[in-house]
C-alpha positions as CSV (number, residue, x, y, z in Angstrom):
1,X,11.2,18.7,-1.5
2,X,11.6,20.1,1.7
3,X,8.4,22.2,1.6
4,X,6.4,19.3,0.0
5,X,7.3,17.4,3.2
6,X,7.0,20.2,5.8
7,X,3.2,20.6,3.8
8,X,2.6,16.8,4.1
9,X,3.6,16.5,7.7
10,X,1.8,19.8,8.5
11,X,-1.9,18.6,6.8
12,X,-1.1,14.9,8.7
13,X,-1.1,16.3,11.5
14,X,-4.1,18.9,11.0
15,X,-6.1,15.8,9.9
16,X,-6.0,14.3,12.9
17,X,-7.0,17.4,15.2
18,X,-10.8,16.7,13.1
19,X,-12.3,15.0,15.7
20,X,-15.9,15.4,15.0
21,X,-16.3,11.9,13.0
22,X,-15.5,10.0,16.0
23,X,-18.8,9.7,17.6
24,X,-20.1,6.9,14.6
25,X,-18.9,3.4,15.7
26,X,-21.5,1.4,13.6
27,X,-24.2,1.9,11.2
28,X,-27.3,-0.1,12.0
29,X,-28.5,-2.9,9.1
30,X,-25.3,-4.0,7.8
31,X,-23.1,-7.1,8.2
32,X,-19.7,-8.1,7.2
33,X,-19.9,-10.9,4.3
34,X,-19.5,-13.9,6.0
35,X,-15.9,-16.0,6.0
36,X,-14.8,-16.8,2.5
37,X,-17.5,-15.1,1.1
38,X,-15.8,-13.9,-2.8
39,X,-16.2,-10.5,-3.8
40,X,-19.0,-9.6,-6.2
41,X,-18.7,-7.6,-9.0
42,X,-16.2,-4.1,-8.8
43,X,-17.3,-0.8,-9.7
44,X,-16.5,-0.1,-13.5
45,X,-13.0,2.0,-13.9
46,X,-13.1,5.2,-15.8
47,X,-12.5,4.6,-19.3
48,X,-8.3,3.8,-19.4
49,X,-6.8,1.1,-21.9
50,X,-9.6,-1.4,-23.8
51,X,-10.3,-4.5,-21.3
52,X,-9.2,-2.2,-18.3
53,X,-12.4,-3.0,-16.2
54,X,-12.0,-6.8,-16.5
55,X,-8.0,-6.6,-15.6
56,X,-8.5,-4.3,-12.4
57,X,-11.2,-6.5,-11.0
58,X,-9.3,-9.4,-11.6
59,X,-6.2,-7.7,-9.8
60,X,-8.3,-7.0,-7.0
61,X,-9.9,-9.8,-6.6
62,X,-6.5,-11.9,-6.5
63,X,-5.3,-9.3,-3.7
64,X,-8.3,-9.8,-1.8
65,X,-8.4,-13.8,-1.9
66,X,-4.6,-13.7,-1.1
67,X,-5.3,-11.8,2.1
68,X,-8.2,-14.2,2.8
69,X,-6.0,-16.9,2.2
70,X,-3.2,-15.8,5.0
71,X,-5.8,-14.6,7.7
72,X,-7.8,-18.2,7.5
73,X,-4.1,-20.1,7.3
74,X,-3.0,-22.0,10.3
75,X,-3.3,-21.9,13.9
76,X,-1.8,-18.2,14.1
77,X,-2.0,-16.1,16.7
78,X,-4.8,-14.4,17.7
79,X,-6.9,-16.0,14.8
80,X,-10.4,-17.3,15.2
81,X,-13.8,-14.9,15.0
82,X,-14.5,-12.9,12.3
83,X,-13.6,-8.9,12.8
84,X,-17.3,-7.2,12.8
85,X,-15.5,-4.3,11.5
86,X,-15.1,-2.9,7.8
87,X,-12.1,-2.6,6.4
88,X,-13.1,0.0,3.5
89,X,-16.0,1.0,1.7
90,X,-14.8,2.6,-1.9
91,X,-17.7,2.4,-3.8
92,X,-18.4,6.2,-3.6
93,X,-16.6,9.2,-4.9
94,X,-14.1,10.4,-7.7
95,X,-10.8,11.8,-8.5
96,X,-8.5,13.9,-6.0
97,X,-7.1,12.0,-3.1
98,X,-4.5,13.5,-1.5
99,X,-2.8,12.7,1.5
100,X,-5.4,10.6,4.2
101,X,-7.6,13.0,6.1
102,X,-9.9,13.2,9.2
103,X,-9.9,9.9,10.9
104,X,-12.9,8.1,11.9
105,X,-14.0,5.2,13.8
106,X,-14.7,1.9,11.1
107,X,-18.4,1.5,10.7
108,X,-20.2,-1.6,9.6
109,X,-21.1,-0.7,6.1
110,X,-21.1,-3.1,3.5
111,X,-20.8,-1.7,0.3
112,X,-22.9,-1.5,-3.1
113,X,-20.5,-3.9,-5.3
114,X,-20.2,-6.4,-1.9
115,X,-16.7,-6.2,-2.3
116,X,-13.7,-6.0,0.0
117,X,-15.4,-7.1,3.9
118,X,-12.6,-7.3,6.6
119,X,-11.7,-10.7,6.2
120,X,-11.8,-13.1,9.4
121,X,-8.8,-11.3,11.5
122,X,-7.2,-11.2,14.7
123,X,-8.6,-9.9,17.7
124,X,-9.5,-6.0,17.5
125,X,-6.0,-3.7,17.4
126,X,-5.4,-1.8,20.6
127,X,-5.2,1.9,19.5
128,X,-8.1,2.9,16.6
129,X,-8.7,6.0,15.9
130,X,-9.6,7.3,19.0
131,X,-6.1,7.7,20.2
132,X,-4.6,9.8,17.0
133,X,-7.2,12.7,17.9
134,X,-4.5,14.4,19.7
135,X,-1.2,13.8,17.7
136,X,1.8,15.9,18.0
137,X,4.9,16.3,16.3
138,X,4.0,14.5,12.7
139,X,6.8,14.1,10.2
140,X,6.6,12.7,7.1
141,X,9.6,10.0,7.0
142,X,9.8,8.4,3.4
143,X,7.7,6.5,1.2
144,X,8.3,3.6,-1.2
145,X,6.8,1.9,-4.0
146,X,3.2,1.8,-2.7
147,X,3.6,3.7,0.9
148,X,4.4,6.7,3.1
149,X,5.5,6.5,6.3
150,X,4.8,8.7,9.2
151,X,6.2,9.6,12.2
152,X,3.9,11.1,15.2
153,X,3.2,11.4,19.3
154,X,0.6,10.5,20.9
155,X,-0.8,12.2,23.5
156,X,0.8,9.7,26.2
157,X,4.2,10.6,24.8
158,X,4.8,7.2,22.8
159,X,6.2,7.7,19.4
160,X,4.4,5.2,16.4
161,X,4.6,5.1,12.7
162,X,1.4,5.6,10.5
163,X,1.6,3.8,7.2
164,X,-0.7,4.6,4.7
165,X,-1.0,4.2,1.0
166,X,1.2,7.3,-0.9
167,X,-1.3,8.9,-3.1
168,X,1.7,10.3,-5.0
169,X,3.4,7.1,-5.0
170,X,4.1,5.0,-8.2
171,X,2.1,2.2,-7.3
172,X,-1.0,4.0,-6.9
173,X,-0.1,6.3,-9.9
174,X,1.0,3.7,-12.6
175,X,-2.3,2.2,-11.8
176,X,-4.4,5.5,-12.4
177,X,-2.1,5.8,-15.5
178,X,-3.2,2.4,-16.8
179,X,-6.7,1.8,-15.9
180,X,-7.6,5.4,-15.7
181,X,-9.9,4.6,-12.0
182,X,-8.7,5.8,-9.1
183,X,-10.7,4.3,-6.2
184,X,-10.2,1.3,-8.0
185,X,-6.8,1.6,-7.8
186,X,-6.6,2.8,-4.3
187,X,-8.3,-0.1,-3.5
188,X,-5.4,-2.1,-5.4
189,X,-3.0,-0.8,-3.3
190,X,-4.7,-0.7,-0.3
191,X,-4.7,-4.0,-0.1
192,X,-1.0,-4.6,-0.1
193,X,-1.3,-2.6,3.2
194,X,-3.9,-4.8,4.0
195,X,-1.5,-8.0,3.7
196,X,1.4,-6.3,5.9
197,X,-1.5,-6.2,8.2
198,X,-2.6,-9.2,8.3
199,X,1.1,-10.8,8.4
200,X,2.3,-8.6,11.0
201,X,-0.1,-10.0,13.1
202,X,-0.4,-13.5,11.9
203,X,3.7,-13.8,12.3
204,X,4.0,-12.3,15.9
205,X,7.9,-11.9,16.8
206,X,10.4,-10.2,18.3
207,X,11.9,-9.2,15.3
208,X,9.0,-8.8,13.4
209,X,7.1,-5.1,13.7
210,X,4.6,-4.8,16.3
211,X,1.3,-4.0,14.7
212,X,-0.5,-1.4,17.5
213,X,-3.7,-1.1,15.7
214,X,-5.5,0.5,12.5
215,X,-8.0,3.8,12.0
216,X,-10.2,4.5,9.0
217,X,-10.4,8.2,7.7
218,X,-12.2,9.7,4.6
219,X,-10.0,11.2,2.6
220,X,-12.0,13.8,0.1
221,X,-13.7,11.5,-2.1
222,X,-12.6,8.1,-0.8
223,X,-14.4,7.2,2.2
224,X,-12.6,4.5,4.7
225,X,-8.8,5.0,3.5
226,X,-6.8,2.5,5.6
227,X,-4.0,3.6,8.3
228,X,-2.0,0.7,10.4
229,X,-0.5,2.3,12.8
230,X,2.8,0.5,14.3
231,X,5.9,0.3,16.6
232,X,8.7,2.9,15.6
233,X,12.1,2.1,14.5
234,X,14.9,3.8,12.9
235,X,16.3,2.7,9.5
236,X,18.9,0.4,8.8
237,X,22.1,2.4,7.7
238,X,24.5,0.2,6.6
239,X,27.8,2.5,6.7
240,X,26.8,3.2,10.1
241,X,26.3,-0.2,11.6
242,X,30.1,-0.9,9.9
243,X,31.1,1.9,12.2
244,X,29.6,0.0,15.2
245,X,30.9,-1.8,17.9
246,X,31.1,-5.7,16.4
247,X,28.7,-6.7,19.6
248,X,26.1,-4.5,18.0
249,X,26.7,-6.0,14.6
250,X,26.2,-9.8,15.6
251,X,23.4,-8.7,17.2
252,X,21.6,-8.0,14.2
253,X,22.9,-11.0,12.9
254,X,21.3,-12.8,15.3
255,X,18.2,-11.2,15.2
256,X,17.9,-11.8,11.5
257,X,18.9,-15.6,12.1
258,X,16.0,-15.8,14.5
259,X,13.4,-14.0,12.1
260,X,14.7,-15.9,9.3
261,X,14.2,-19.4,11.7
262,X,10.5,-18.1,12.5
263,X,9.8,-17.2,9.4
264,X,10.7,-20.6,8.0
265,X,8.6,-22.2,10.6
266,X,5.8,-19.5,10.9
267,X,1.9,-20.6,11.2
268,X,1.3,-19.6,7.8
269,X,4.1,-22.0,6.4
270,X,7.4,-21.2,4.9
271,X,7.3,-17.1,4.5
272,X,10.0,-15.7,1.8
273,X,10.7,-12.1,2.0
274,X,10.6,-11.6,-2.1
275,X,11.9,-7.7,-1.4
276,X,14.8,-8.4,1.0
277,X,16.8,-5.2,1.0
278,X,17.9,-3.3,4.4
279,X,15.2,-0.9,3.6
280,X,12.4,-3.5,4.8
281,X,14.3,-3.4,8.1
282,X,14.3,-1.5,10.8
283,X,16.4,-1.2,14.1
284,X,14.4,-0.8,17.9
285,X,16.5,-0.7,20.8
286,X,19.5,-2.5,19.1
287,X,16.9,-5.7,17.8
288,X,16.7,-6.0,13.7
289,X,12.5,-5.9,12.9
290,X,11.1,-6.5,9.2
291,X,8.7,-4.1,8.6
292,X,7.6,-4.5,5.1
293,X,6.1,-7.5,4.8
294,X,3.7,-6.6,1.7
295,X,5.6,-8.6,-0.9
296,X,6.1,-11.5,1.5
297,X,5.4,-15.1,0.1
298,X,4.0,-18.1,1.5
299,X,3.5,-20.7,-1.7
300,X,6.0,-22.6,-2.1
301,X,7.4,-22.8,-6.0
302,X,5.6,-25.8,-7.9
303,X,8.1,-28.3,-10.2
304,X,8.2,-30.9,-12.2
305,X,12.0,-31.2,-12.2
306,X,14.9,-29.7,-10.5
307,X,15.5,-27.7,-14.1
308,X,12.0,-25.7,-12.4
309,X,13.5,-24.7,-9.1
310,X,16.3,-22.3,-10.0
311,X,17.5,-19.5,-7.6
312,X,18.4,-16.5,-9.5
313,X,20.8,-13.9,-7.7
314,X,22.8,-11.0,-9.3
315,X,26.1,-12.8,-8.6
316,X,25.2,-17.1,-9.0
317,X,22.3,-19.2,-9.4
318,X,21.6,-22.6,-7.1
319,X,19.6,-24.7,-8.4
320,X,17.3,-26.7,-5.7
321,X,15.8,-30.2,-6.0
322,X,12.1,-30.9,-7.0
323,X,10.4,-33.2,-4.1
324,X,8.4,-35.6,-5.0
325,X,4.9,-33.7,-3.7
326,X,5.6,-31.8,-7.2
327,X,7.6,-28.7,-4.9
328,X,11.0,-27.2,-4.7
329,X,12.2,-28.1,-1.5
330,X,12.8,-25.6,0.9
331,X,13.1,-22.7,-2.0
332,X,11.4,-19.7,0.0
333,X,13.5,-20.4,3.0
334,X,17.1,-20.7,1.1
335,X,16.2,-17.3,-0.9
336,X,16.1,-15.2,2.6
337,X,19.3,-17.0,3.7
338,X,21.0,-16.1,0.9
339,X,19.6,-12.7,0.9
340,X,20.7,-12.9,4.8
341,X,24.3,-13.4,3.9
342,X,24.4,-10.7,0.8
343,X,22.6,-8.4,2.6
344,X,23.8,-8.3,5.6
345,X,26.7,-11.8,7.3
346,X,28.9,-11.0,4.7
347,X,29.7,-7.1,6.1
348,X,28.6,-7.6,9.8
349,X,29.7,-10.9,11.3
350,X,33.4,-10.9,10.8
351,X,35.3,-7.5,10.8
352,X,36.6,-6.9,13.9
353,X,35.3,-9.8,15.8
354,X,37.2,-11.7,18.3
355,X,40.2,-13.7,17.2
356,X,39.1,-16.7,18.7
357,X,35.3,-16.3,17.2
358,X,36.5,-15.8,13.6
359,X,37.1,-19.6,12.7
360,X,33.4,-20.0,13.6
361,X,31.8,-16.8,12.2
362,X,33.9,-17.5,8.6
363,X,31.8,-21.3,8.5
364,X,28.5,-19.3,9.3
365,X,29.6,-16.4,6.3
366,X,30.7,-19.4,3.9
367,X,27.9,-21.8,4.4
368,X,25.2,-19.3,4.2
369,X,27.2,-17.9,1.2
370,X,27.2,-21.3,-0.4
371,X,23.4,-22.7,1.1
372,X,24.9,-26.0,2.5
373,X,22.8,-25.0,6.0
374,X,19.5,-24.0,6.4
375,X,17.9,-21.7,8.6
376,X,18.3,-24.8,11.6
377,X,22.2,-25.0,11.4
378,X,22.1,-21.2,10.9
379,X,20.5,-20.1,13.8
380,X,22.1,-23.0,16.0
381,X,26.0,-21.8,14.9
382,X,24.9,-17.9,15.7
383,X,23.4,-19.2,19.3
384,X,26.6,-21.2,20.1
385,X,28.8,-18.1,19.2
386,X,26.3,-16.1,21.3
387,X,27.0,-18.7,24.4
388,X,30.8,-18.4,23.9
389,X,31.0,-14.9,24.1
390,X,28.5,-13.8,26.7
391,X,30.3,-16.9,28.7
392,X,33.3,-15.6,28.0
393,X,34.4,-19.0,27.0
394,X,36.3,-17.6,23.6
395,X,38.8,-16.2,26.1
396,X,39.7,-19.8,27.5
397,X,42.0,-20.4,24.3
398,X,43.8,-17.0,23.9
399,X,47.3,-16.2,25.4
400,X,48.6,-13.4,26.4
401,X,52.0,-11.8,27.2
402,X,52.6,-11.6,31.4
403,X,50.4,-8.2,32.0
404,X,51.7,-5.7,33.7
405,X,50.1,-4.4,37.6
406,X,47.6,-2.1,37.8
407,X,46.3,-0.2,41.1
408,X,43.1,0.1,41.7
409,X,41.3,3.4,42.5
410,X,37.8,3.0,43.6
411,X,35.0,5.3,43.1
412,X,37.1,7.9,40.5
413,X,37.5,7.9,37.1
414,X,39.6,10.1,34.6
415,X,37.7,12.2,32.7
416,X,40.3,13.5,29.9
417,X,43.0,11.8,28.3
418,X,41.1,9.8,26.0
419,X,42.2,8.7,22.5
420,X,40.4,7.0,19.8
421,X,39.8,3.2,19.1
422,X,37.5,1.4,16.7
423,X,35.1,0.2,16.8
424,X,34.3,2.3,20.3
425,X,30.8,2.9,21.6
426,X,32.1,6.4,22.1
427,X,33.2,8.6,19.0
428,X,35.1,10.7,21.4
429,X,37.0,7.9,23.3
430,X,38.1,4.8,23.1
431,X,35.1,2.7,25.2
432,X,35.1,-1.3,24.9
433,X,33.1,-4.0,26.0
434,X,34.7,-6.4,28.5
435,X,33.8,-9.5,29.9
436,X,36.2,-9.4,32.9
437,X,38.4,-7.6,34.6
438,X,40.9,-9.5,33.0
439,X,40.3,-8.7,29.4
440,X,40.1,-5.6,30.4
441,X,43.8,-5.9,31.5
442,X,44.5,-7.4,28.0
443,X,42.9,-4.9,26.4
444,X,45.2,-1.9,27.8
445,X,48.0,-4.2,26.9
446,X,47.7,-4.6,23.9
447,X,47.1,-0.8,23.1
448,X,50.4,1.0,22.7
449,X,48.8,4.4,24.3
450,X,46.8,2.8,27.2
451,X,47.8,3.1,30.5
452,X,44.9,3.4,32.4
453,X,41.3,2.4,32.4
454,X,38.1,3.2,33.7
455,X,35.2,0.6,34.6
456,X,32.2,1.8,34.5
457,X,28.6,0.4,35.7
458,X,27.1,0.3,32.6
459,X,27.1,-3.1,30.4
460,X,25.5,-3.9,27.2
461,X,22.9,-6.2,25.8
462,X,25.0,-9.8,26.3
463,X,25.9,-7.8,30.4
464,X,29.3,-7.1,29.7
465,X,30.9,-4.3,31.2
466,X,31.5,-0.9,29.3
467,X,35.2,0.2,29.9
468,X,36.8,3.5,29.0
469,X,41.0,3.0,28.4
470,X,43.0,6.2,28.8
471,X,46.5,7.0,28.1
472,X,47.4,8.1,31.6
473,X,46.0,9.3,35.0
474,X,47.0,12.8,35.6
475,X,44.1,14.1,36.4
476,X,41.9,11.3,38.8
477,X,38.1,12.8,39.8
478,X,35.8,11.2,42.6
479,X,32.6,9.4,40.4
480,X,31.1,7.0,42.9
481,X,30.1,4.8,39.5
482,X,32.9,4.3,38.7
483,X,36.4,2.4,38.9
484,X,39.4,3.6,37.9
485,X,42.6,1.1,37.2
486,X,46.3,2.7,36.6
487,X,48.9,0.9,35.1
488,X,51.3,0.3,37.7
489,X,54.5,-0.7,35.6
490,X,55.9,0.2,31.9
């Protein structure tokens, strides 16, 4: 495994140093079909199961008019004139893809079977393939069902993720299996990549995945093989994040509330995330981003009674009512929120939150758990708990015993003496967020081994204060960033 990945990561990046493509930027004579123009006939499979031909072409054909369908939708971002460019031509060529391969600039070229024109699209994607000439550092970081994953520099430094259809993947290869035709097949999957194109830039957020552009590269015998490249995150671990500090948990929390709020009210419609795992997730600077949005959903389920518009989880079923317009009302919306809590409220938002914040965090866990809110109340109880503790208003209500004195040192800290706390943003300490001086006070206190503490000038995301507690003071260094506080009294 490890040399089949060291080998992928090494040809990657080899692929991209093949520069020489790069001076074709359009071939003269050829348009785009026109907006809404279907795609004619595809190129016959090789011979696979009887009635293959038909059943491909109809699969691709439903792919393609599906991403037609969510590029025209709604006043999205960035929507409006037709893309000039192509998105593939895979007419030519036969077996033997591999991995993709010398990236060129997308040409005009409309191919023999008319099928498959770049479909009215955003505005043209800032980096092409001009700006993976130069790559450094590739590494192959995982694939899935239908795609691998990248990881590379570019030559300003910036680190992006390549996505690109896994030629070994079982999408692509159940396909081949089946039909026997593997540019068709590529093609089949290349338009789920397509899709998570499209969406990514149709549904513009902060937690969904910046899309930074796309490059197309022959790749042996497949001419115009698709690669989106995008913002780099790291994946979501969930024993780790249950090791974080709780700030850091509720701060995916929210982050997923607001997705989840966006995605209900997105220019497309009512999105459902129909593969809602924390795989499709990732984490950039401490922000939750989906990043796999190529089984995401827009319809809405159609019903003629409520017996039609049943939500089917592992653990329970809900069942949801049938409106009158013949739809099950709000059906793709309650499935993330469940997923929301399964996935992800029920192990973040309460362990180890603040006393006072529990009461409100349990309704958000239950409610979710049980669908009595939607993604409205949702959102709105996860900004109010927000408010009270960056405020630090969920202090007002907690008591304390008298604290003791402390003596303030300015401009030292203590840099030993530490013992261990959890959660703590430092494995080898015990450092807390604070929102005062105060808690800080209260925090020592109620700590059998503190005795001293250490303010520093760093905060977190909400601008509270880190703090390191100590168990005593007997060794006191000059740190200008620093403020050291030493319990006065037993």
């Amino acid at each position: 495994m490890r040399r089949r990945r060291a080998a992928v990561a090494a040809g990657f990046c080899a692929s991209f140093l093949l520069g020489s493509v790069l001076n074709v930027l359009f071939v003269p004579g050829s348009e785009p079909p026109r907006p809404g123009q279907p795609p004619g006939p595809s190129p016959a499979p090789a011979p696979g199961r009887r009635g293959g031909r038909s059943e491909l072409a109809r699969q691709i054909r439903a792919r393609y008019e599906e991403v037609q369908r969510y590029t025209r939708g709604g006043p999205g971002p960035g929507a409006g004139r037709p893309e000039r460019r192509r998105l593939m031509d895979l007419a030519r060529g036969g077996p033997g893809l591999q991995r993709p391969r010398s990236p060129r600039v997308p040409r005009t070229r409309t191919p023999p079977d008319g099928t498959l024109g770049w479909p009215p699209a955003p505005d043209p994607p800032r980096l092409g393939c001009a700006a993976l000439r130069n790559v450094s550092g590739a590494q192959y970081v995982g694939s899935g069902y239908t795609k691998a994953v990248y990881r590379v520099r570019l030559p300003g430094g910036v680190a992006v993720a390549l996505k690109a259809v896994d030629f070994s993947g079982h999408d692509l290869g159940s396909c081949v299996r089946e039909f026997g035709a593997r540019r068709g097949c590529y093609r089949l999957a290349a338009h789920k990549l397509l899709k998570e194109m499209v969406l990514l830039e149709r549904l513009r957020h902060p937690n969904v995945l910046q899309l930074y552009g796309y490059c197309y590269q022959d790749s042996e015998d497949i001419p115009d093989t698709l690669t989106t490249i995008t913002e780099l995150g790291s994946p979501v671990e969930m024993i780790q994040l249950l090791q974080t500090s709780w700030e850091d948990r509720f701060r995916i929390c929210l982050s997923l509330g607001r997705l989840l709020h966006h995605l209900a009210h997105s220019p497309l419609g009512s999105v459902t995330l129909l593969d809602f795992r924390p795989r499709q997730f990732v984490l950039v600077d401490g922000e939750l981003k989906v990043t796999d949005l190529d089984d995401a959903r827009v319809d809405e389920t159609p019903c003629e009674s409520s017996g039609d518009c049943v939500l089917e989880f592992p653990a329970r079923n809900f069942t949801l009512p049938c409106s009158a317009q013949g739809w099950c009302q709000s059906m793709n919306e309650k499935r993330n929120l469940y997923n929301a809590y399964r996935f992800f409220f029920t192990y973040l938002l309460p362990h180890s939150a603040p006393p006072s914040l529990r009461p409100l965090l349990d309704s958000i866990v239950n409610a979710t758990g049980e669908l009595t809110w939607g993604v409205d109340e949702t959102l709105a109880q996860l900004e109010k708990v927000l408010h009270l503790y960056r405020s630090g208003r969920y202090l007002q209500n907690s008591t304390t015993s008298p604290r003791a004195e402390y003596r303030r040192v300015p401009d030292t800290t203590i840099p030993q003496e530490n013992y261990h706390c959890w959660p703590s943003y430092h494995h080898g300490g015990c450092l807390l967020s604070v929102f005062s001086l105060a808690e800080a006070m209260d925090v020592c206190e109620s700590h059998s081994q503190c005795r001293a503490f250490v303010v520093t000038n760093q905060t977190t995301w909400t601008g509270r204060q880190l703090v390191f507690f100590k168990t005593g003071w007997s060794q006191i260094v000059s740190d200008p960033n620093k403020i050291t506080y030493v319990r006065a009294s037993a």
